[in-house]
N, C-alpha and C positions, 0 to 999 in steps of 0.2 A: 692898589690902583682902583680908581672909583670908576663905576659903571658910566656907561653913555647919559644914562637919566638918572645919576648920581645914587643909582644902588649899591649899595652894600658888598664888598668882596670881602668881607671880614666872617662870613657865614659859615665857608665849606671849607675844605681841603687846601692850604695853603694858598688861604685868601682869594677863593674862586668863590662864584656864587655860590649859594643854599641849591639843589637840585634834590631834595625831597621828592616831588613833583614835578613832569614836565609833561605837560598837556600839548601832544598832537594836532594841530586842526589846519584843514585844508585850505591851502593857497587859491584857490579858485572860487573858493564861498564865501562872497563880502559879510555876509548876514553872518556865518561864524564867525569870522574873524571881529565883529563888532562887538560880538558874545563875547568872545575871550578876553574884549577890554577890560570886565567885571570879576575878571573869575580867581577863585584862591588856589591856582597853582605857584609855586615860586617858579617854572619857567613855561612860557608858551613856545612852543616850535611850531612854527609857520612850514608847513608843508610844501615843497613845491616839487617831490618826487613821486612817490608811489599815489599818493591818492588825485594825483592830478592828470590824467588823460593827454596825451600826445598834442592833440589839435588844441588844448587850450593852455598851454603850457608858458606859450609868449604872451598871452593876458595873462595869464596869471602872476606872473614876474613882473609886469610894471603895475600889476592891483597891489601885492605885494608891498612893493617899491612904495607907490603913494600913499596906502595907506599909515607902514611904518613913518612916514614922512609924516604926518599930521595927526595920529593915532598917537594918545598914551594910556600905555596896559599898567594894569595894577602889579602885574608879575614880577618879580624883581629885577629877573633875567628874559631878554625875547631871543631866540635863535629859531635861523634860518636852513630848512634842509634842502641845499642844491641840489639837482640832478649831478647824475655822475660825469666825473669831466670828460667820458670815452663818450657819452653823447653828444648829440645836436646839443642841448642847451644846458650842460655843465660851465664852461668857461663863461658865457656870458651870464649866466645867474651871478655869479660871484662879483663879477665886473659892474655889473649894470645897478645889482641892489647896493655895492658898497658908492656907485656916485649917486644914487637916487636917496638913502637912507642910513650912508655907511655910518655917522655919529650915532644911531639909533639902535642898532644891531649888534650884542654882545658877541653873539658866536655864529657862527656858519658851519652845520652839519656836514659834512663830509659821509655819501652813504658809501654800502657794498667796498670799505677800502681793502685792498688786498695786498698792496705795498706800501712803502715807507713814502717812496716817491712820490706816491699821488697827494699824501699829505704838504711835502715838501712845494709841490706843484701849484696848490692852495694859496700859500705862503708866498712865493713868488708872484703869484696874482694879485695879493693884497699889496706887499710891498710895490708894483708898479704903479698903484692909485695913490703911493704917497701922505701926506696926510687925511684924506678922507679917509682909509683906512686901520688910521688908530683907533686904539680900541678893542677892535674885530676879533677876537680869538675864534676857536677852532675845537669841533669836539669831531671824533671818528666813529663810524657806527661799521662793527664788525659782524659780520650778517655772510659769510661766505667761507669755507672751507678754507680757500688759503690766505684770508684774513684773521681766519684765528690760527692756522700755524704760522702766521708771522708777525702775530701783536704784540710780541713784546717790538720789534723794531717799527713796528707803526708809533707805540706810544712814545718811544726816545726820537722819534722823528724831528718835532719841532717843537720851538719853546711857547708857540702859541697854541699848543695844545691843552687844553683843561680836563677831559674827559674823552674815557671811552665806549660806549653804549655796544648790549647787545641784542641784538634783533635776530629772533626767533625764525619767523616764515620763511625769510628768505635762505634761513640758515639750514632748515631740516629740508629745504629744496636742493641747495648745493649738498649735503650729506645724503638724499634719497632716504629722509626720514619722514614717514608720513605726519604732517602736523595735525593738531587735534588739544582735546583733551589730554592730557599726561600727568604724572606726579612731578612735583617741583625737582626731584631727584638727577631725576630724568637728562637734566643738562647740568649735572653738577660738574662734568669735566671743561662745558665753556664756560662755565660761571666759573671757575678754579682758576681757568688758564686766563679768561679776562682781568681777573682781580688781581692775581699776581704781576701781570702786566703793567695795569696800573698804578700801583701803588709800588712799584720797583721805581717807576717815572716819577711820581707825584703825582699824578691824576686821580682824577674823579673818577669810580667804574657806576654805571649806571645803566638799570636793568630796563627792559625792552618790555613793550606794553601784552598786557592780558586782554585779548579782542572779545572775550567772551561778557558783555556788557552786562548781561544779566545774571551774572555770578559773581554774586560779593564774597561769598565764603572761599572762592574760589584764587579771586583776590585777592585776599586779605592770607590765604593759604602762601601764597607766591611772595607775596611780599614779606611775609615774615621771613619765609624762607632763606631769600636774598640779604635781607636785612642782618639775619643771624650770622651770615656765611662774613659780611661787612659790604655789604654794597652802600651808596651814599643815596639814592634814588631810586626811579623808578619811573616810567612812562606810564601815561595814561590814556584813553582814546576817546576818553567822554568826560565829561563835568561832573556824573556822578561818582565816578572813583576815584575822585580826590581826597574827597575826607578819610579814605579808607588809605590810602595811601602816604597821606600826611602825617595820621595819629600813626601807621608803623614806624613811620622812620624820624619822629618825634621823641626825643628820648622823657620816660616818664619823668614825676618830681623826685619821686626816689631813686631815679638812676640819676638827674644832675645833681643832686644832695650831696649825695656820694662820691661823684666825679669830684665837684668842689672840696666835700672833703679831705681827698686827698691829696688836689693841688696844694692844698694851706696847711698841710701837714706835712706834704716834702716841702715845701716854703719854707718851713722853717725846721727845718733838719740840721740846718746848720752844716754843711758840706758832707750830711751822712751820706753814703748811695743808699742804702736802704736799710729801712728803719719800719715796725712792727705797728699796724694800725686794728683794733677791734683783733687782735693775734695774725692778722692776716701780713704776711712781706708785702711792703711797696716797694718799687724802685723808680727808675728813669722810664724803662715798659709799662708802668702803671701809667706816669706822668704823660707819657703821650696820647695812651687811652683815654685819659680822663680829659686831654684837651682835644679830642675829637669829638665826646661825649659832649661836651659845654660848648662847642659851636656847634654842633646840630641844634641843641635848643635855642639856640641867636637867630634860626632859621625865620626869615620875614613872616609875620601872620598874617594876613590881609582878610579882609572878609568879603564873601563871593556877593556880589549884586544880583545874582540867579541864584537863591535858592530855592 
């Protein structure tokens, strides 16, 4: 299925976009949002929850609305994070952006989810708009104690689901874990139980931004980390942790070399299940690695107009 603005779903995880990068910026700053027309994330997410303030919330959703309307970002993917549907302006964010710019908008965030139903809930919001609505898929951001004991039933929710993000802040609030500094370590049990989630679905799992802007090392620490574990992405909160974030989860020339090699060597195996390459066994488990391996490197490149 091709994007709103005829991008690429041949990129990620069973033809979902590339989310290498997905650059945060706030719904209520026209002057960011004109920034992020240039910028070399493969997704912008348009904020319209936590960094947007109570009293400017209803501007900010029809700035939102019109700018997607007449606005084209270099990104491959745009997504939008509603407010929570328990709030004043959860249902109508969903309603009002899908008829102000629903052809425009790949995915719509879903923050703090905690059951299955509130994704399910999404879902029936979009189908009531009908065809303005195609299109619109759906990513969950689990960010809450009892959204990560129940993400595996969040991610079999619905079939417009493409990914599941995790977010940190609001996560070591609901646990009473002081946030900060940490080692990457530190949340290996939600980075565990997201991933398996995921990828039990078919989803994209994608990691939750590093706010410490002036630590690269720091970033680039995290994002390997994630990277290793198999995350497909990663959030970012500024322009400049892109680069740092794209080349991790970029696979090298020698790791798609390799990948390729291997596809063109069970290619022609001839109906072996597995058969010996450089002494090493491949099989069907190599074969799928190595085509996870070779769409990440299909990941759009674009080049940033700020640098």
């Amino acid at each position: 299925m091709s994007g709103p603005r005829g991008a690429s779903r041949s990129n990620g995880m069973d033809g979902y976009p590339a989310r290498r990068s997905s650059l945060s910026v706030p719904g209520s700053s026209e002057r960011m949002l004109e920034k992020a027309a240039g910028l070399d994330a493969d997704e912008i997410v348009v904020d319209l929850e936590d960094s947007v303030t109570p009293e400017a919330k209803e501007a900010a959703r029809t700035r939102v609305g019109e700018f997607l309307a007449k606005e084209r970002l270099a990104a491959a993917a745009v997504a939008v994070r509603v407010n929570p549907l328990a709030s004043a302006w959860g249902k109508r964010d969903v309603v009002e952006l899908v008829r102000r710019a629903g052809g425009l908008i790949d995915s719509l965030i879903i923050p703090k989810v905690e059951r299955p139903e509130e994704v399910v809930e999404v879902q029936r919001l979009l189908e009531s708009e009908g065809a303005r609505s195609t299109g619109v898929r759906l990513q969950a951001l689990i960010e809450t104690a009892a959204g990560l004991l129940h993400v595996a039933e969040i991610a079999a929710a619905s079939p417009l689901l493409e990914s599941l993000i995790l977010g940190y802040e609001d996560l070591a609030a609901s646990l009473g874990r002081v946030p900060g500094t940490t080692t990457p370590g530190r949340w290996l049990y939600a980075q565990e139980r997201l991933l398996v989630a995921a990828r039990a679905s078919g989803l994209q799992a994608i990691d939750g931004p590093y706010l410490d802007i002036r630590d690269p090392a720091g970033l680039r620490q995290r994002a390997e980390h994630v990277q290793a574990l198999g995350f497909d992405g990663k959030w970012a909160v500024h322009p400049d942790q892109l680069p740092i974030i794209n080349a991790t989860f970029t696979p090298t020339a020698e790791q798609l070399a390799r990948a390729q090699e291997i596809l063109d060597a069970l290619g022609g195996a001839q109906g072996q299940g597995a058969i010996a390459l450089h002494g090493e066994m491949i099989d069907e488990a190599s074969r799928r690695l190595a085509l996870q391996v070779v769409a990440r490197g299909r990941a759009p490149r674009t080049e940033s107009a700020l640098r």
